[in-house]
C-alpha positions in Angstrom: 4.6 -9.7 47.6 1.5 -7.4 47.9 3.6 -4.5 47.3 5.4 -5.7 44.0 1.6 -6.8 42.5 0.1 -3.8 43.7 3.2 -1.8 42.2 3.3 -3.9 38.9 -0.8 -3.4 38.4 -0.3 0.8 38.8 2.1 0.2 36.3 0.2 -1.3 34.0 -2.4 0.8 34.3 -0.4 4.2 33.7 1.7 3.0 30.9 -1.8 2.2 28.9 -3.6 5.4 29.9 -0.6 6.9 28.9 -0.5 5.0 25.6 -4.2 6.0 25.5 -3.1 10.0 25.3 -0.6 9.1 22.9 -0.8 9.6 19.0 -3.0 6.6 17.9 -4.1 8.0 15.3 -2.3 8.8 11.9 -2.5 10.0 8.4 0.1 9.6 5.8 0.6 10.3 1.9 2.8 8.5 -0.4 4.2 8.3 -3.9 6.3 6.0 -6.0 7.1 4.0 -8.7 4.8 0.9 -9.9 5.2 -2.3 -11.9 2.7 -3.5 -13.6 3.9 -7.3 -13.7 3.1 -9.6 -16.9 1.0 -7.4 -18.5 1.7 -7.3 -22.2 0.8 -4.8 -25.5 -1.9 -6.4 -27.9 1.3 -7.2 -29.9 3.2 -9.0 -26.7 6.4 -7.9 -27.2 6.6 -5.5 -24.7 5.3 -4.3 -21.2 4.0 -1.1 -19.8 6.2 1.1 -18.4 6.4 2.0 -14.9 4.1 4.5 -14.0 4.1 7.0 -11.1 1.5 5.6 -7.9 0.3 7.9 -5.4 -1.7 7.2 -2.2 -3.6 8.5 0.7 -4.9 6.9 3.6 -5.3 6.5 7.6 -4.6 4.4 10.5 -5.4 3.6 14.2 -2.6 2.2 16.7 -4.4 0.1 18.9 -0.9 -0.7 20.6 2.4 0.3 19.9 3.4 -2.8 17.7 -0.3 -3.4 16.5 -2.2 -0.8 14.0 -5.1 -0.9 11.0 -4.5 1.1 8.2 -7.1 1.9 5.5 -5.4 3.3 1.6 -6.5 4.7 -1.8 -3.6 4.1 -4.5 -4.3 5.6 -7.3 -1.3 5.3 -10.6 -1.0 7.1 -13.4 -1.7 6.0 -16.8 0.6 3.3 -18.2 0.7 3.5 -22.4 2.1 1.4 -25.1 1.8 3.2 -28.3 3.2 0.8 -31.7 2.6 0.4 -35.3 -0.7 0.5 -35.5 -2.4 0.7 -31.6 -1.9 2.6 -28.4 -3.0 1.0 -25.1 -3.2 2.6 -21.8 -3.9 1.0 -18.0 -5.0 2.8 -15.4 -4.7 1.2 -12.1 -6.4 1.9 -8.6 -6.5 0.5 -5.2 -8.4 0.4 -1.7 -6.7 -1.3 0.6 -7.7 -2.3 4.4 -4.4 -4.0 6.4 -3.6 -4.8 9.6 -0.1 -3.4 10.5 2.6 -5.0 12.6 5.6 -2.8 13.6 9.1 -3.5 15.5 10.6 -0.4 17.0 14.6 -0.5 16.7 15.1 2.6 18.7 12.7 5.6 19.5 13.1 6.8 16.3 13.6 3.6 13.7 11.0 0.5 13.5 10.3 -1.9 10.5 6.7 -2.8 9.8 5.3 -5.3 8.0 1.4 -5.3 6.6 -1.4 -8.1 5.2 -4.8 -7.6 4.4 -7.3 -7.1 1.4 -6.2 -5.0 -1.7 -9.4 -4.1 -3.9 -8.0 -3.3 -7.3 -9.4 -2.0 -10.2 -8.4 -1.7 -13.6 -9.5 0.2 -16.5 -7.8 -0.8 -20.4 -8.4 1.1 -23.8 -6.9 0.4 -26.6 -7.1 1.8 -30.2 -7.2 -1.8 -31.4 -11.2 -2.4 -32.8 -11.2 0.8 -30.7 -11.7 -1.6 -27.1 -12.0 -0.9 -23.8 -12.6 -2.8 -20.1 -12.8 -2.6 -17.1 -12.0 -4.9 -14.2 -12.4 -5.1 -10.5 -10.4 -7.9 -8.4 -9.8 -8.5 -4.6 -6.5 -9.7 -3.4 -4.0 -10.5 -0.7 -2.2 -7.1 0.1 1.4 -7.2 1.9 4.2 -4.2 2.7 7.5 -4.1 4.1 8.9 -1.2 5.1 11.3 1.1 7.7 9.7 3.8 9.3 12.1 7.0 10.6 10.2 9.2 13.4 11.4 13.2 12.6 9.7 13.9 15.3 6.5 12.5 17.8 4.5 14.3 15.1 5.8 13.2 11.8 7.7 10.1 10.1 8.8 8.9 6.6 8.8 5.4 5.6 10.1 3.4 2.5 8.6 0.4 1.8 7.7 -1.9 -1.2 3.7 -3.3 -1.3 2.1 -6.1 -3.6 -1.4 -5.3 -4.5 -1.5 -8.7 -5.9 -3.3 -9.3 -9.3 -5.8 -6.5 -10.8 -6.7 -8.0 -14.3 -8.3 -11.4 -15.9 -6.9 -13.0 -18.7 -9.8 -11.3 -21.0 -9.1 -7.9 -20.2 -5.6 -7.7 -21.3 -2.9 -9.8 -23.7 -1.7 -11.5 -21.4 -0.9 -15.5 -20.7 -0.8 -15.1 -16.9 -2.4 -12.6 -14.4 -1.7 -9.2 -14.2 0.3 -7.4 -10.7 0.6 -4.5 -9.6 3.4 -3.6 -7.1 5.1 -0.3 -5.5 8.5 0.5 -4.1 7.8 4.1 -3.0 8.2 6.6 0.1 5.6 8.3 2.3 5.3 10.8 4.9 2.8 10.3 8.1 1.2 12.5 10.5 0.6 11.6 13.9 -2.5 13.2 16.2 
């Protein structure tokens, strides 16, 4: 009995220093396409079209199913141009998750992420020549597949919800404002 506890503790114990010299670290970079949910030209007959989102941002594996990750999301300028106005949204994002994975196989895992999405939003419109600006903290949530090319390098697709960036005021809009991205990235391991 000795033996087997003595045996199951060295283990332990080389499977976590070995975890330890692993690639716990990561960066990745990611682009896609964003919807900018309910929010509505000063007219309110039409929405914003989908702009381009791109995104930076790091993360720590603390085990192999349990990581942090730390984003900037930055999209491109959404505008409505009509009879008489043009209004553009810009949209940007911190976000701070914690980052629970699933591996498949050695190269295929799902992940899924919650945490805290700092959004900010910034409106002009040619209507009485306005502008406004807006900061909001949300819930944050992914989904995704991750696909290991190698120890060093993986891709993922996943959709995220950035939850809502805009009050009422700031926009033409009966209900809040979301923001959310179906997109690809690419991430480094170290």
């Amino acid at each position: 009995m000795k033996k087997i506890i003595a045996i199951a503790a060295l283990s332990a114990a080389l499977s976590t220093s070995a975890f330890a010299a692993g690639n716990n670290a990561y960066v990745f970079a990611e682009a896609g396409s964003a919807s900018l949910g309910n929010a509505q030209t000063p007219t309110g007959n039409s929405s914003y079209p989908s702009p381009l989102i791109l995104g930076v941002g790091a993360g720590y594996r603390f085990t192999p199913n349990f990581a942090t990750e730390v984003g900037y999301h930055s999209m491109a300028n959404s505008t409505v141009t009509g009879t008489g106005f043009s209004q553009t949204l810009k949209v940007s994002s911190i976000t701070l998750a914690a980052v629970g994975s699933h591996s498949i196989d050695e190269q295929l895992s799902i992940f899924g992420k919650l945490g805290l999405a700092m959004n900010k939003l910034d409106a002009t419109s040619t209507v009485a020549g306005a502008t406004a600006k807006s900061s909001k903290n949300n819930m944050y949530f992914a989904v995704g597949g991750q696909y290991n090319i190698t120890a060093q390098f993986a891709l993922r697709v996943q959709y995220e919800n950035f939850g809502d960036f805009t009050p009422n005021n700031v926009v033409n809009t009966t209900s809040q404002s979301a923001a959310s991205v179906f997109g690809i990235a690419g991430v480094m391991n170290f």
